[in-house]
Backbone as XML, in Angstrom:
<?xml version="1.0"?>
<chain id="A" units="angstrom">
  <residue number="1" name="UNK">
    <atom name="N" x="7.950" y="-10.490" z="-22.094"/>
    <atom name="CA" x="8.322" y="-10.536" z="-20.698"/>
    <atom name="C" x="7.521" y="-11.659" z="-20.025"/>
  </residue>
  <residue number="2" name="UNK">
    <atom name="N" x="8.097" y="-12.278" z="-19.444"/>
    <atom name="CA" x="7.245" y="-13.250" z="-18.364"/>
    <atom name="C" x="6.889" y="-13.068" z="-17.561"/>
  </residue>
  <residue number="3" name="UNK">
    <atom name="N" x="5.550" y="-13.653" z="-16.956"/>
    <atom name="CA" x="4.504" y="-13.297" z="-16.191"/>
    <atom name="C" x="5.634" y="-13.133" z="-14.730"/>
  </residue>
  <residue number="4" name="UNK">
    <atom name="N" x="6.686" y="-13.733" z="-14.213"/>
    <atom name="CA" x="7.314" y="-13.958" z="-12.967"/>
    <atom name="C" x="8.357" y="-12.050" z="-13.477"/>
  </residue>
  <residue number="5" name="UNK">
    <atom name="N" x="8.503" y="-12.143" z="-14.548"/>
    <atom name="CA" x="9.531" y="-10.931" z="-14.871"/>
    <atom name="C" x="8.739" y="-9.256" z="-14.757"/>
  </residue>
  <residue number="6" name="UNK">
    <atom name="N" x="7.314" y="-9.803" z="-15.233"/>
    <atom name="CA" x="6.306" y="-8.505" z="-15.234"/>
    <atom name="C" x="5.674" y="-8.272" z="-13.746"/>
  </residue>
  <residue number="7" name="UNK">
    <atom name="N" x="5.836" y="-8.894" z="-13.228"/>
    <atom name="CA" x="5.000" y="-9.424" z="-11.435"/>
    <atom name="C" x="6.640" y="-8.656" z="-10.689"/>
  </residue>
  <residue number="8" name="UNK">
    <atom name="N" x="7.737" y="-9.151" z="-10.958"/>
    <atom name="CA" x="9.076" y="-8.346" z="-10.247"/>
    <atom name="C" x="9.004" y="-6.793" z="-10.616"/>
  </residue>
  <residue number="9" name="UNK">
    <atom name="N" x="8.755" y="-6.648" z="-12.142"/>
    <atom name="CA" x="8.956" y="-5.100" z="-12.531"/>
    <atom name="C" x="7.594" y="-4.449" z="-11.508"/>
  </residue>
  <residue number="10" name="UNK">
    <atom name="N" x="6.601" y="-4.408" z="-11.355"/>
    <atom name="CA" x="5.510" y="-4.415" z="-11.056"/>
    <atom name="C" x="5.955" y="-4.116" z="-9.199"/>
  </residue>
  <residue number="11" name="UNK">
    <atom name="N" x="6.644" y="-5.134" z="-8.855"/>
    <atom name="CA" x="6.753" y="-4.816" z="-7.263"/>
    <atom name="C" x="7.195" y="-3.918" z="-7.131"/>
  </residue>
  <residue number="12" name="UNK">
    <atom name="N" x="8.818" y="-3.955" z="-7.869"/>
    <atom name="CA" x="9.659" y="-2.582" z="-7.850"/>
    <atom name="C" x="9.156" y="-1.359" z="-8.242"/>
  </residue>
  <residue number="13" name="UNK">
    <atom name="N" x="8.419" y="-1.339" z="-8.982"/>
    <atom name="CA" x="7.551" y="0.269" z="-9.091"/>
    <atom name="C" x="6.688" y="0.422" z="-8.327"/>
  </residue>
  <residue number="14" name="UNK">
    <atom name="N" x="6.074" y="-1.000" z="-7.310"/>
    <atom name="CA" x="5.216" y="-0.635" z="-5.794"/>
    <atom name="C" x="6.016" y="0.205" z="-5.099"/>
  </residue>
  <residue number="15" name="UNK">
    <atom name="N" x="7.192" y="-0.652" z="-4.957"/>
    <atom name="CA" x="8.601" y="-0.010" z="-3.892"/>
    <atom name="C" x="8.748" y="1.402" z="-4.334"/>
  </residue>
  <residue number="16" name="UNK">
    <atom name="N" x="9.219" y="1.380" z="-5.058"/>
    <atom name="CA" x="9.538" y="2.961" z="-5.488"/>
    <atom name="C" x="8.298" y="3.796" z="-4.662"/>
  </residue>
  <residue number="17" name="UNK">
    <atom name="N" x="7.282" y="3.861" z="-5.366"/>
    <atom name="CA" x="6.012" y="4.555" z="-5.555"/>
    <atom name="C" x="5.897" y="4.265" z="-3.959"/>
  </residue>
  <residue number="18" name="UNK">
    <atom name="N" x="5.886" y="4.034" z="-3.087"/>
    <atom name="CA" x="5.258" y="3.534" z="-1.791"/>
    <atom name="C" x="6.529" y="4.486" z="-1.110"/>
  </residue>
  <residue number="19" name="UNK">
    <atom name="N" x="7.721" y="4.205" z="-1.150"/>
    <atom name="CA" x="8.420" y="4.874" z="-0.891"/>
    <atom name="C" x="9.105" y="6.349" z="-0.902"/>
  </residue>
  <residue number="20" name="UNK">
    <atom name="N" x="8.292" y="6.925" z="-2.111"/>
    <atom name="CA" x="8.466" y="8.145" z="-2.270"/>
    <atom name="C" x="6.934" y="9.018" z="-2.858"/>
  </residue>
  <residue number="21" name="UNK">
    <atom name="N" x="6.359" y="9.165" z="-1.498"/>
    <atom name="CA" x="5.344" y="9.854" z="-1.968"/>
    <atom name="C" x="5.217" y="11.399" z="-1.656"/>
  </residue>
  <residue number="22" name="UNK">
    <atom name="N" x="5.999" y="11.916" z="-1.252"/>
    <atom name="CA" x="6.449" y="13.325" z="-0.773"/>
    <atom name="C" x="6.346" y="13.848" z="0.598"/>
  </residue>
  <residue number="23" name="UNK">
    <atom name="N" x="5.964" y="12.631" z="1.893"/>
    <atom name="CA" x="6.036" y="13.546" z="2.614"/>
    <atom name="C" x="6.374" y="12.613" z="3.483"/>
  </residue>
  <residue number="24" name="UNK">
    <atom name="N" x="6.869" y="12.398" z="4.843"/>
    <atom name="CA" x="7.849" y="11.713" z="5.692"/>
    <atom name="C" x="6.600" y="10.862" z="6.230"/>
  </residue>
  <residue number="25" name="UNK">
    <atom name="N" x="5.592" y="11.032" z="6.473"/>
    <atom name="CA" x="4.511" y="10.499" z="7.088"/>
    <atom name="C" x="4.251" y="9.608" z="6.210"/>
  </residue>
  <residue number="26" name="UNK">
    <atom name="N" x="3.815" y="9.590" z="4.948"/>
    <atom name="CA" x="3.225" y="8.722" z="4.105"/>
    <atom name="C" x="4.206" y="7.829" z="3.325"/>
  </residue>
  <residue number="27" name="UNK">
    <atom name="N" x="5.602" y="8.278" z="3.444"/>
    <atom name="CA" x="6.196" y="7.519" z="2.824"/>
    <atom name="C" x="6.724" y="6.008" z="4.312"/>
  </residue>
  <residue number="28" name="UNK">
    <atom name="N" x="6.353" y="6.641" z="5.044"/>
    <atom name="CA" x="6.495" y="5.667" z="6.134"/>
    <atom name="C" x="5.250" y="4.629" z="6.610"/>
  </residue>
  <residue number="29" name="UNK">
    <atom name="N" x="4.064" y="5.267" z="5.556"/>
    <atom name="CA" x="2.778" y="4.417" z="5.754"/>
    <atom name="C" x="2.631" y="3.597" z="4.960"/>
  </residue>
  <residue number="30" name="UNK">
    <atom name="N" x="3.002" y="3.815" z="3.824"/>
    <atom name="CA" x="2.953" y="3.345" z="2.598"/>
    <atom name="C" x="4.148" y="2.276" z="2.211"/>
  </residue>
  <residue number="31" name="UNK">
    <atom name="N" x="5.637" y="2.904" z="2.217"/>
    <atom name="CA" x="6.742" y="2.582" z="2.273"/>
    <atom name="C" x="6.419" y="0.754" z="3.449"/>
  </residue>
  <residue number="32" name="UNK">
    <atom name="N" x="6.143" y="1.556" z="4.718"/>
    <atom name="CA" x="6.502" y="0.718" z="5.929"/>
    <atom name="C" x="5.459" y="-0.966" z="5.500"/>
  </residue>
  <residue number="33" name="UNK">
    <atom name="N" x="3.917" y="-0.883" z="5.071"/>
    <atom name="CA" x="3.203" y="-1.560" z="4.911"/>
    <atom name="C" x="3.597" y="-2.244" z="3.466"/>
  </residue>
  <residue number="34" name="UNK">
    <atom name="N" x="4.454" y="-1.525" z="2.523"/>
    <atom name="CA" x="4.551" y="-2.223" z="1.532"/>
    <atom name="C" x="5.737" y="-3.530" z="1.623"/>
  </residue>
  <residue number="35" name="UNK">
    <atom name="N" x="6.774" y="-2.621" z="2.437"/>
    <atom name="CA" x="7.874" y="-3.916" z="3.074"/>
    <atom name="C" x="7.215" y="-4.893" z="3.807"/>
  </residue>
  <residue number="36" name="UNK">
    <atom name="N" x="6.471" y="-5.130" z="4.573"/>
    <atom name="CA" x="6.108" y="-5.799" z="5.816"/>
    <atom name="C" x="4.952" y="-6.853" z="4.913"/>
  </residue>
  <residue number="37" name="UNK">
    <atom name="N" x="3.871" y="-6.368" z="3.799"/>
    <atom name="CA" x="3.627" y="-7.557" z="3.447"/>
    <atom name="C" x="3.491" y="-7.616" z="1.985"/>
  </residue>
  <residue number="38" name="UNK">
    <atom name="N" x="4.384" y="-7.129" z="0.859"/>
    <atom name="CA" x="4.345" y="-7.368" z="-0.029"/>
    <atom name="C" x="4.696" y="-9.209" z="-0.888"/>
  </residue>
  <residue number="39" name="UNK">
    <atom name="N" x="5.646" y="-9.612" z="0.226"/>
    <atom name="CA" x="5.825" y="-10.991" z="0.022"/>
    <atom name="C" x="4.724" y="-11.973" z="0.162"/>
  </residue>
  <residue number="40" name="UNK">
    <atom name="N" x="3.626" y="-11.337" z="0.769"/>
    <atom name="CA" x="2.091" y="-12.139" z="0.683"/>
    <atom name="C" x="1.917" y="-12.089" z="-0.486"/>
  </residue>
  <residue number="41" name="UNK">
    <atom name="N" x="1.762" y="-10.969" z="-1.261"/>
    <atom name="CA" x="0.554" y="-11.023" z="-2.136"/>
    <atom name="C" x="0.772" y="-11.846" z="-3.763"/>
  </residue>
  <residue number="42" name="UNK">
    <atom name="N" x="-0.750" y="-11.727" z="-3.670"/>
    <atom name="CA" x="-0.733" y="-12.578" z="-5.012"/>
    <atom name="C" x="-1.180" y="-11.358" z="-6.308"/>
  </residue>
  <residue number="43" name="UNK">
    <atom name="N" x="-1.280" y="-11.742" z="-6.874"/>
    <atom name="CA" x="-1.783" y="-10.648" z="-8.357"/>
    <atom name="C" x="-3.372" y="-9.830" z="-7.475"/>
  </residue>
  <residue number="44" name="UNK">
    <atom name="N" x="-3.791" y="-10.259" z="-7.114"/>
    <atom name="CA" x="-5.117" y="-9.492" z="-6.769"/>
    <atom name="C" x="-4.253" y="-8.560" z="-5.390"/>
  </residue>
  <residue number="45" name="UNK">
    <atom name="N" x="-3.483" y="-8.811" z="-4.739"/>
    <atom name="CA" x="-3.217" y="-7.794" z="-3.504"/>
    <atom name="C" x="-2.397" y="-7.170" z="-4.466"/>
  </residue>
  <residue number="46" name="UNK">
    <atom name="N" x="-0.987" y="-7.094" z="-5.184"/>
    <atom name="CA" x="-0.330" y="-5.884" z="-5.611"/>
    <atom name="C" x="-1.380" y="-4.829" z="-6.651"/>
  </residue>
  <residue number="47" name="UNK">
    <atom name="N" x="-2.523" y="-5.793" z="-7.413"/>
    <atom name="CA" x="-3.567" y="-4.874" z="-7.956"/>
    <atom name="C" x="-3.756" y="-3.815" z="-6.833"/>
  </residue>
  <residue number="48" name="UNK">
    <atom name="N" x="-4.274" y="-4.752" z="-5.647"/>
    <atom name="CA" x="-4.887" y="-3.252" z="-4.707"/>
    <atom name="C" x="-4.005" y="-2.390" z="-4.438"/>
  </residue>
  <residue number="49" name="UNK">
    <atom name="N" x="-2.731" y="-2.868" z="-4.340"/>
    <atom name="CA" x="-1.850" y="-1.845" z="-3.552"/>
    <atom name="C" x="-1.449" y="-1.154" z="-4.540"/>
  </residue>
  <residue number="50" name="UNK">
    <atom name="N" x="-1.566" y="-1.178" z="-5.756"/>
    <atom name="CA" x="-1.448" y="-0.355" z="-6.372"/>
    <atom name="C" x="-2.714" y="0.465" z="-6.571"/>
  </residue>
  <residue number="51" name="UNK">
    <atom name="N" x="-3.769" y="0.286" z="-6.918"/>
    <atom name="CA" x="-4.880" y="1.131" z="-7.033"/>
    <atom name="C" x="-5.045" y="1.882" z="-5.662"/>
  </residue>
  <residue number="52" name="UNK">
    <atom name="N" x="-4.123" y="1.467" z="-4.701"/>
    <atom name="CA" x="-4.139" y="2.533" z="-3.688"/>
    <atom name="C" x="-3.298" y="3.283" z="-4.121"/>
  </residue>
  <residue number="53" name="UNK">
    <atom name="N" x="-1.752" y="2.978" z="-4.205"/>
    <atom name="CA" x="-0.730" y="4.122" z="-4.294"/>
    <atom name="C" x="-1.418" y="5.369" z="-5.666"/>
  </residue>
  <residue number="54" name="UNK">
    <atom name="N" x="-2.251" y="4.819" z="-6.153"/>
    <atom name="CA" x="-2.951" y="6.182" z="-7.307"/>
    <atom name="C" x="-4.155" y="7.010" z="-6.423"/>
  </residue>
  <residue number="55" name="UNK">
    <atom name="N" x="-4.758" y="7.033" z="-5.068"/>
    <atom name="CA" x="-5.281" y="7.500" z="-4.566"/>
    <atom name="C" x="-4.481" y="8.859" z="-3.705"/>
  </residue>
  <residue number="56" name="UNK">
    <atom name="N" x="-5.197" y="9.367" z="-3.206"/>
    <atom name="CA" x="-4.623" y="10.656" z="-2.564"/>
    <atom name="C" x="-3.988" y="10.028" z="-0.970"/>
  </residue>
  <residue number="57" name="UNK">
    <atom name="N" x="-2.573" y="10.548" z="-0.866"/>
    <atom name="CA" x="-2.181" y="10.183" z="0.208"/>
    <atom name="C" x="-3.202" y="10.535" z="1.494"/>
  </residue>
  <residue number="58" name="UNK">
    <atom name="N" x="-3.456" y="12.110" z="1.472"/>
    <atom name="CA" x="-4.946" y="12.620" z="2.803"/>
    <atom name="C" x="-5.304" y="11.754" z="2.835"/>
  </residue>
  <residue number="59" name="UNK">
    <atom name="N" x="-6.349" y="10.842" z="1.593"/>
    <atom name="CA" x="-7.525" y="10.148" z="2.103"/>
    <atom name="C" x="-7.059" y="8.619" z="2.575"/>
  </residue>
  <residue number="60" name="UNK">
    <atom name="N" x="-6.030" y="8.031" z="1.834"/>
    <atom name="CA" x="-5.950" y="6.706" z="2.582"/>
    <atom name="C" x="-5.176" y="7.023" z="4.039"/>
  </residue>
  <residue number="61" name="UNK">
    <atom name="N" x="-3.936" y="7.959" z="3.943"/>
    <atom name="CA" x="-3.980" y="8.176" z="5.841"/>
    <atom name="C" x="-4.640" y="8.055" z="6.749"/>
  </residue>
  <residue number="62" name="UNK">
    <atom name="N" x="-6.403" y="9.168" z="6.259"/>
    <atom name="CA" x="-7.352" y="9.079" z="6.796"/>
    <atom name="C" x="-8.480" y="7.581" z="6.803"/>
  </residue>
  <residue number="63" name="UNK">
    <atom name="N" x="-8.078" y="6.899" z="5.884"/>
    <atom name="CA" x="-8.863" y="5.892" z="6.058"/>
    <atom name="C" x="-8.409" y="4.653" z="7.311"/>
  </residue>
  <residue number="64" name="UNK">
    <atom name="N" x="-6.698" y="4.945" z="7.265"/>
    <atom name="CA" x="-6.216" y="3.847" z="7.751"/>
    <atom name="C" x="-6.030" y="4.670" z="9.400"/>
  </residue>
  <residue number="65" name="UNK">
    <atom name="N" x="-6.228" y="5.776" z="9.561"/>
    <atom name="CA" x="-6.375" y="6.615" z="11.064"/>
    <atom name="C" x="-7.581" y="6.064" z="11.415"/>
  </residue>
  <residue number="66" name="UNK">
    <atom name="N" x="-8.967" y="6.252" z="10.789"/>
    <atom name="CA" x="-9.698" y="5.904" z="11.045"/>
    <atom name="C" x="-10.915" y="6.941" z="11.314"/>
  </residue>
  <residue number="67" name="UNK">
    <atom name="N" x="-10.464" y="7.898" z="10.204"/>
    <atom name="CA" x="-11.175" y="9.341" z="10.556"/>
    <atom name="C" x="-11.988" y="9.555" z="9.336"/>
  </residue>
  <residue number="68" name="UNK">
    <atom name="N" x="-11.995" y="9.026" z="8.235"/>
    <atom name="CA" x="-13.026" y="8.518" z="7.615"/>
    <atom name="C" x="-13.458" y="7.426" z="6.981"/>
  </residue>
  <residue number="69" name="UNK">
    <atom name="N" x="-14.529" y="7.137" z="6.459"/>
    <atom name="CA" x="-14.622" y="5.774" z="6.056"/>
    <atom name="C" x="-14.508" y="5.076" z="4.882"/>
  </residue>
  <residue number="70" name="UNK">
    <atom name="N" x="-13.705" y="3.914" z="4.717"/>
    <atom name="CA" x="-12.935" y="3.358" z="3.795"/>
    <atom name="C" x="-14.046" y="3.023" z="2.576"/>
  </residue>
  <residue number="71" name="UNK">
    <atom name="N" x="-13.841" y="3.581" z="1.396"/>
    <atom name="CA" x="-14.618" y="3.356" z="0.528"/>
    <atom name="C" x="-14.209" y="1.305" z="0.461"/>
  </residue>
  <residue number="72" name="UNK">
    <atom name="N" x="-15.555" y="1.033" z="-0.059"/>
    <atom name="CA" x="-15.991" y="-0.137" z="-0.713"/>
    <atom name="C" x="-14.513" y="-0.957" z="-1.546"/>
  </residue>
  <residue number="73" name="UNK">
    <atom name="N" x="-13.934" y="-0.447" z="-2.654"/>
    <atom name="CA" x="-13.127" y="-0.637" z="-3.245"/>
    <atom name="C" x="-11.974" y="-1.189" z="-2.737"/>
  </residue>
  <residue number="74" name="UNK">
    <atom name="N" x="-11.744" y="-0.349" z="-1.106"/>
    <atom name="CA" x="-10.791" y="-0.985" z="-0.618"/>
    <atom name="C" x="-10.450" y="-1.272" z="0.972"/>
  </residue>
  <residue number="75" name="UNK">
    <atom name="N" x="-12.205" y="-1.888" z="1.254"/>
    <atom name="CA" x="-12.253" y="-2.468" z="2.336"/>
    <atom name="C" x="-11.978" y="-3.737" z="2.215"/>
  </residue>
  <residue number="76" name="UNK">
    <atom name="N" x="-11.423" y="-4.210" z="3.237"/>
    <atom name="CA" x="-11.236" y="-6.310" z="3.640"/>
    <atom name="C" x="-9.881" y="-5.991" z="4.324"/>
  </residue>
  <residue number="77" name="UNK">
    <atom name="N" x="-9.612" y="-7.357" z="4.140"/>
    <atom name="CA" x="-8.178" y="-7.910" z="4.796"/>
    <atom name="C" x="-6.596" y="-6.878" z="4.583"/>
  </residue>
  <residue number="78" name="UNK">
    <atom name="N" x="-6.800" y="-6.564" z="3.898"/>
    <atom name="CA" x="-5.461" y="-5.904" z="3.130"/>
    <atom name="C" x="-5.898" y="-4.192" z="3.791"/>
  </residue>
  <residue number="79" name="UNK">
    <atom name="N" x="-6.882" y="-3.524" z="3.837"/>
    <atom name="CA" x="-6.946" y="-2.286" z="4.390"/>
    <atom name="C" x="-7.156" y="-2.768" z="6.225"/>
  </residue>
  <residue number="80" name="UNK">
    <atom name="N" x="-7.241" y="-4.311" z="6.665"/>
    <atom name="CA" x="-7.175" y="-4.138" z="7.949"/>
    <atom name="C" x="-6.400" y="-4.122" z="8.705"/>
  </residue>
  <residue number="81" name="UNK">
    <atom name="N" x="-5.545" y="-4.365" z="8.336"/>
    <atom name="CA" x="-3.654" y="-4.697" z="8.231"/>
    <atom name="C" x="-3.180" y="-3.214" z="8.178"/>
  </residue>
  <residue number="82" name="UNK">
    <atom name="N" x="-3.547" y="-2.434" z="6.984"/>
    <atom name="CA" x="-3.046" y="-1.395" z="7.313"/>
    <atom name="C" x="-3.832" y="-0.643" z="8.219"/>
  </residue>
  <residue number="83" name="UNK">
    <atom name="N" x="-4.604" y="-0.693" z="8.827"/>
    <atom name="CA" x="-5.255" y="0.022" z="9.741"/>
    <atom name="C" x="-4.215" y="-0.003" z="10.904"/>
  </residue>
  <residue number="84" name="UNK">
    <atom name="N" x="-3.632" y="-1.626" z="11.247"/>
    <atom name="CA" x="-3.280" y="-1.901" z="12.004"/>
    <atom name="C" x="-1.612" y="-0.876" z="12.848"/>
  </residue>
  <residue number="85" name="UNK">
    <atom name="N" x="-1.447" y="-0.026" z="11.658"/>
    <atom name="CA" x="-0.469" y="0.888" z="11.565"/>
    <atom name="C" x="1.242" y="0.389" z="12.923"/>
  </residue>
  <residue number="86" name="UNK">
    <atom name="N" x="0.972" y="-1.061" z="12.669"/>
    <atom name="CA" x="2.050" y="-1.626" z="13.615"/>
    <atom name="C" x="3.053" y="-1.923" z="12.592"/>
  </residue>
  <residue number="87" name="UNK">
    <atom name="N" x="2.501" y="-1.899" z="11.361"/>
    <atom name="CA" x="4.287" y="-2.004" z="10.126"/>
    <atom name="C" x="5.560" y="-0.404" z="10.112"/>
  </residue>
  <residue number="88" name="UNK">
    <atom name="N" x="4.436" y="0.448" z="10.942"/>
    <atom name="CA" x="5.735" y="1.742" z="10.670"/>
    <atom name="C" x="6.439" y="1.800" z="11.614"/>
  </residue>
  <residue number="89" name="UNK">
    <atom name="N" x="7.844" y="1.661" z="10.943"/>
    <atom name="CA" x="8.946" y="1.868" z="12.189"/>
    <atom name="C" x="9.047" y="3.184" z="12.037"/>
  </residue>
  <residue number="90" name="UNK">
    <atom name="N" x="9.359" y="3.433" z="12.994"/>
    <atom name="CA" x="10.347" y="5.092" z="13.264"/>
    <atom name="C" x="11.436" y="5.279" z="14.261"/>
  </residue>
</chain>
């Protein structure tokens, strides 16, 4: 598979996974932030966004509410954005 063919399979199982995480809230946090800037990223942002979508929906909600504090792993630019919680439509 080629690196451009494994990087597409790779988004589409972001999409999926972002989009269906079981509950209307998170699939709209997750879902909403993955549409809005997945066309940024390079191999190091879909890494993160994926090592997020394997975290517990509670705690990144809560990280990106702002009700507890964002572990190390996935503080910077990419968790400030989602803080910014202006990608969810409803």
């Amino acid at each position: 598979m080629t690196d451009q063919a494994d990087l597409t399979t790779r988004l589409n199982r972001a999409r999926f996974r972002a989009w269906h995480r079981g509950t209307r809230e998170a699939d709209y946090m997750f879902g909403g932030y993955f549409d809005t800037y997945h066309a940024q990223w390079d191999e190091d942002g879909l890494a993160w966004f994926e090592a997020l979508l394997d975290r517990d929906d509670v705690d990144v909600m809560a990280w990106a509410l702002g009700t507890q504090d964002v572990p190390a792993e996935f503080a910077g630019q990419q968790m400030d954005a989602m803080r910014k919680l202006d990608y969810v439509k409803i």
